[in-house]
C-alpha positions as CSV (number, residue, x, y, z in Angstrom):
1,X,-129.2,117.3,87.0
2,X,-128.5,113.5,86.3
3,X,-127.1,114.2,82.7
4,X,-124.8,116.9,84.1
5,X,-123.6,114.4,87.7
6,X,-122.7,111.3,84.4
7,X,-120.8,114.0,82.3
8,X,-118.5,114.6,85.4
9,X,-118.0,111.4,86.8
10,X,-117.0,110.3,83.0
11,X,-114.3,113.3,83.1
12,X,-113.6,112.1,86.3
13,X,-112.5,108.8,85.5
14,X,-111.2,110.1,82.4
15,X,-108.9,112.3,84.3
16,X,-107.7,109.6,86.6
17,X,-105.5,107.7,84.7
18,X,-102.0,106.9,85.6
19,X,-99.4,109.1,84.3
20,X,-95.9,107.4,83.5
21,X,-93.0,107.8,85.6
22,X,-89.9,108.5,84.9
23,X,-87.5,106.9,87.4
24,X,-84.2,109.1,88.5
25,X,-81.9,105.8,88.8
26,X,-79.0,107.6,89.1
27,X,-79.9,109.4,92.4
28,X,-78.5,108.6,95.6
29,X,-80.4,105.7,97.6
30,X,-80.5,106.1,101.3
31,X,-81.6,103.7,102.8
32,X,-78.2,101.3,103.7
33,X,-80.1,97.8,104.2
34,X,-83.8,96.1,103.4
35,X,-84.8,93.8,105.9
36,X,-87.6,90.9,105.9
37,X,-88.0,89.2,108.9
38,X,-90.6,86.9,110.8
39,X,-90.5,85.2,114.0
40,X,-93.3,83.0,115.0
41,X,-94.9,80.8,117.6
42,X,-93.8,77.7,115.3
43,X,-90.5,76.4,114.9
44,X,-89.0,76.3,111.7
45,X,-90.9,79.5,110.3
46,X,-89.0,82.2,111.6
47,X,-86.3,83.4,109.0
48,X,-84.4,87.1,108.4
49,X,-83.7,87.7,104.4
50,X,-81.0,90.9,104.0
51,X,-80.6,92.5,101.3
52,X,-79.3,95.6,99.3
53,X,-81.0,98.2,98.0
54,X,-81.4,98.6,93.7
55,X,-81.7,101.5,91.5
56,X,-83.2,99.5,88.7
57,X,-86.1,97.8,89.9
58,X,-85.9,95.0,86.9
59,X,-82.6,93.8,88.9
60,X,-82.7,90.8,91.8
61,X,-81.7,92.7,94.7
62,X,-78.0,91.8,96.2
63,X,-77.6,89.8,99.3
64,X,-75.9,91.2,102.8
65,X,-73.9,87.9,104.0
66,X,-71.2,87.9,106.9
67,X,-73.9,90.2,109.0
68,X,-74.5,89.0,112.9
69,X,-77.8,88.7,113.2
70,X,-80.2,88.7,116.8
71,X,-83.8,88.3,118.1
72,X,-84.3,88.9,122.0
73,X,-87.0,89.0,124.1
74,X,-84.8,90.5,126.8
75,X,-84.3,87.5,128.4
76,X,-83.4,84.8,125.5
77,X,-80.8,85.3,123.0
78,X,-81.6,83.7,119.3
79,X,-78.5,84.3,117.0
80,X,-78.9,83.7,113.5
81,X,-76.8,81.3,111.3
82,X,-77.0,82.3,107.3
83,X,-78.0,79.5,105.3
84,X,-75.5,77.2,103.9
85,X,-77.6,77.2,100.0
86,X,-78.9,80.9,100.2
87,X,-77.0,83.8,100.7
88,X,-78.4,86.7,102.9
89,X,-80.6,84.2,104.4
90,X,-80.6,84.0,108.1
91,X,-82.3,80.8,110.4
92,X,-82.8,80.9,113.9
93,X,-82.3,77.3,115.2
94,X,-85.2,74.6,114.5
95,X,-86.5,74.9,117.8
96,X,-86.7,78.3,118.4
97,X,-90.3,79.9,118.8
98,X,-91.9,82.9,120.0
99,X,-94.4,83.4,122.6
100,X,-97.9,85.4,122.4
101,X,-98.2,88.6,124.0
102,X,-94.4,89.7,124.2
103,X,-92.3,92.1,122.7
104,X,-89.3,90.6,120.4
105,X,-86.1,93.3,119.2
106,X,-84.3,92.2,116.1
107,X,-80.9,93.6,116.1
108,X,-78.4,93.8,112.9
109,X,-74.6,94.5,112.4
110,X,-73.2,94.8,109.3
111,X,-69.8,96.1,109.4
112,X,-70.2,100.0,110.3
113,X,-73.6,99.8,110.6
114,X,-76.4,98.7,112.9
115,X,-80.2,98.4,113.1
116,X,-82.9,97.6,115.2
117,X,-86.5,96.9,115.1
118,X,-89.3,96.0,117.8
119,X,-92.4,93.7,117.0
120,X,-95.3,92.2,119.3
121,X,-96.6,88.8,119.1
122,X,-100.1,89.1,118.9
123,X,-102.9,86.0,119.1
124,X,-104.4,84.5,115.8
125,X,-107.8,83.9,115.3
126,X,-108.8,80.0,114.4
127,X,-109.9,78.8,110.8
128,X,-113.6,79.0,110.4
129,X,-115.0,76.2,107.9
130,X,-113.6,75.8,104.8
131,X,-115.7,76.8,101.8
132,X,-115.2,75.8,98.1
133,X,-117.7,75.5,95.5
134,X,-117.2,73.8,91.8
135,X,-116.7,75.6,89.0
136,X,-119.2,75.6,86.8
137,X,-117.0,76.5,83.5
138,X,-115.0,73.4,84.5
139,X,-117.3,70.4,85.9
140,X,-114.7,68.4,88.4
141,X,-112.8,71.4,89.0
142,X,-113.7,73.7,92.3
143,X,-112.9,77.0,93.6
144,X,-111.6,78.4,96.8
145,X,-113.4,80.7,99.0
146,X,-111.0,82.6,101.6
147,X,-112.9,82.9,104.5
148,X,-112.7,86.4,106.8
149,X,-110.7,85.7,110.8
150,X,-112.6,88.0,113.6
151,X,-108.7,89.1,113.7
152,X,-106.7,91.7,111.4
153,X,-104.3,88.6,110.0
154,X,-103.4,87.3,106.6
155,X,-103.4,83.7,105.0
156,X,-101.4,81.4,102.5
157,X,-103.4,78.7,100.5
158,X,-100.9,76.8,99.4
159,X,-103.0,74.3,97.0
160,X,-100.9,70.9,95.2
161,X,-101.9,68.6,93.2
162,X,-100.8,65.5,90.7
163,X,-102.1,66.8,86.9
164,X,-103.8,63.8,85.4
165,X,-102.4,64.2,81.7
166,X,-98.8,64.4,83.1
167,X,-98.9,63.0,86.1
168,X,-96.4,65.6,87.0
169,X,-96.9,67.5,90.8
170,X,-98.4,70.9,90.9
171,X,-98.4,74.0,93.0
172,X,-100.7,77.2,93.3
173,X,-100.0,79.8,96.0
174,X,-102.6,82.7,96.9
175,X,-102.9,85.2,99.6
176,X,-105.8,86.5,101.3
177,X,-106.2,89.2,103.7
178,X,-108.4,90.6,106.8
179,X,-107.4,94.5,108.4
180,X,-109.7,96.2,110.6
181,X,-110.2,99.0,108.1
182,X,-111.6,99.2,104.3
183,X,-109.3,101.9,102.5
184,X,-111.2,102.9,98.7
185,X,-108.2,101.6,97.0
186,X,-108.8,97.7,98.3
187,X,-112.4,98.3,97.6
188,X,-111.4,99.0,93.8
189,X,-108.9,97.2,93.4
190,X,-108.4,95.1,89.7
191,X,-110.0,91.8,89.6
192,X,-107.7,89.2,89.7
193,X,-107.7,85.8,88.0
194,X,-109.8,83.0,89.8
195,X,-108.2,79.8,89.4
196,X,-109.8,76.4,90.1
197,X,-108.2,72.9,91.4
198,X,-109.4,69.4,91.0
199,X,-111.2,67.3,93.6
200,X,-108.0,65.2,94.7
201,X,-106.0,68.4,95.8
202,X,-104.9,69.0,99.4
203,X,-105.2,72.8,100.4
204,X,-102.8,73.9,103.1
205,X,-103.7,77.0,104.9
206,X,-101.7,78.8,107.2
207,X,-102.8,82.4,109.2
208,X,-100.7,84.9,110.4
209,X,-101.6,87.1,113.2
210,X,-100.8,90.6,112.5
211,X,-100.0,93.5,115.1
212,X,-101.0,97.2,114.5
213,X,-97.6,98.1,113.2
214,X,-97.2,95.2,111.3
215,X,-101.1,95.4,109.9
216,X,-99.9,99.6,108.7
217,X,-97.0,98.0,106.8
218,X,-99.0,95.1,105.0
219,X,-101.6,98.3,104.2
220,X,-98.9,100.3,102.4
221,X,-97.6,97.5,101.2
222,X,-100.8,96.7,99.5
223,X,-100.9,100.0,98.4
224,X,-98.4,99.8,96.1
225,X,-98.6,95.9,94.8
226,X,-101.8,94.2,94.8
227,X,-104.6,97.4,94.8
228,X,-102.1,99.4,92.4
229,X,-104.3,100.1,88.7
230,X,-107.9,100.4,90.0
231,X,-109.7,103.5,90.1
232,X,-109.3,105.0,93.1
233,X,-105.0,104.5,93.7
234,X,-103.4,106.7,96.3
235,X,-100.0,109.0,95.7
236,X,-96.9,106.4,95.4
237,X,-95.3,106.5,99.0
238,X,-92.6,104.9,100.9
239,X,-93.7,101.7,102.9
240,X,-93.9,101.5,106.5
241,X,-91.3,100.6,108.5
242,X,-90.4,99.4,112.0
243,X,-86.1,99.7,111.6
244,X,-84.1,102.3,112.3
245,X,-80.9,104.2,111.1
246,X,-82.3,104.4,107.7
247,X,-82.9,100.7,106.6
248,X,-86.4,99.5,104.8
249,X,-88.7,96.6,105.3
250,X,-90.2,95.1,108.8
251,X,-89.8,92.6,111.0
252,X,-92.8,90.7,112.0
253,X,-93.5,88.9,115.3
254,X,-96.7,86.9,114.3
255,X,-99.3,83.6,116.0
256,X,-99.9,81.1,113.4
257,X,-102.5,78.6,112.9
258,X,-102.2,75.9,110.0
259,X,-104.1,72.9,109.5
260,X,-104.7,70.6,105.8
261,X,-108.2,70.5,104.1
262,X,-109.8,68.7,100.9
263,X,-112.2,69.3,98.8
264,X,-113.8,66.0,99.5
């Protein structure tokens, strides 16, 4: 019985290799606009990117400048000035910032057409202590542990650095993430590279809070980026949204928490 369950489970994985795809560039796209957004409770993080959808997904996508650009709470009005060095960038004013526990629309215009999205402000969880160990391939050199939040949310380590040889400055920037559910695709997901810093390096973390709605699209998200290639991936799909009239992307209304650690 044992020798017959290991001859299916080889067929099995056998079986479950990815096919290629062929891509139909020349079909029609329809959705008219792809929208990132975030809004926070810290000035000077909140930011909407527009953007153009591509049929060839090896080209930069184009900007949407010129396009009048809100965020409302129903009370306050936050319009959007595009940024002077990037086009289809648009920055709220330095001292804008959300609040916990209240509903923020984003609404677009860009010539004929407009959009519309709701998010909710939801409360992040604190950073627990930071854990690191040394790397014992590279003596001097340690390694970063993300630690869990007791809240669905997601973190940036933002690690820097001066290399010693060159004396030039360095950068490393890795994500880590905490939902409420395990799918089989996360569990399985390919092993990615584990890098390691030296002692004098400052670590920068910053958490996100992350709503139901804004938790499904990070999922699908996920889905199709970072847990794409292990055993277990799930049917390509379209990603989550939270806009309207046919446009792509989400608009986040997120808590954060950030503070500056070492490893000594």
């Amino acid at each position: 019985m044992k020798k017959h369950f290991i001859a299916i489970l080889i067929i099995f994985i056998a079986g479950a290799c990815e096919k290629p795809i062929n891509w139909k560039l020349d079909d029609p796209i329809t959705p008219r606009l792809v929208v990132e957004g975030m809004l926070t409770n810290k000035p000077g993080l909140n930011y909407v990117k527009l953007s153009l959808p591509v049929r060839n997904p090896n080209r930069a996508p184009q900007p949407v400048s010129n396009a009048t650009v809100v965020i409302t709470d129903g009370e306050d009005y936050h319009f959007l000035t595009e940024d002077q060095n990037e086009a289809g960038l648009y920055l709220t004013e330095p001292t804008v910032q959300g609040v916990i526990n209240r509903i923020y629309w984003l609404y677009i215009s860009v010539g004929e057409y407009e959009f519309a999205a709701a998010a909710y402000m939801v409360p992040v969880s604190p950073f627990q202590e930071f854990i690191y160990y040394e790397d014992p391939s590279n003596p001097g050199y340690y390694r970063i542990f993300p630690g869990e939040s007791s809240t669905p949310s997601y973190t940036e380590y933002r690690v820097e650095w001066q290399e010693q040889t060159s004396g030039l400055q360095q950068e490393s920037v890795f994500y880590s993430f905490t939902l409420s559910t395990i799918d089989v695709s996360q569990f399985f997901k390919p092993a990615a590279e584990v890098l390691s810093y030296p002692s004098d390096a400052r670590v920068i973390r910053t958490r996100y809070s992350l709503s139901p709605d804004h938790e499904k699209y990070l999922r699908s998200l996920l889905s199709e980026t970072e847990w794409r290639g292990g055993w277990f991936d799930v049917m390509h799909g379209n990603l989550h949204t939270n806009l309207n009239n046919g446009a792509v992307g989400f608009f986040a209304a997120s808590s954060v928490v950030r503070d500056t650690v070492y490893f000594n």
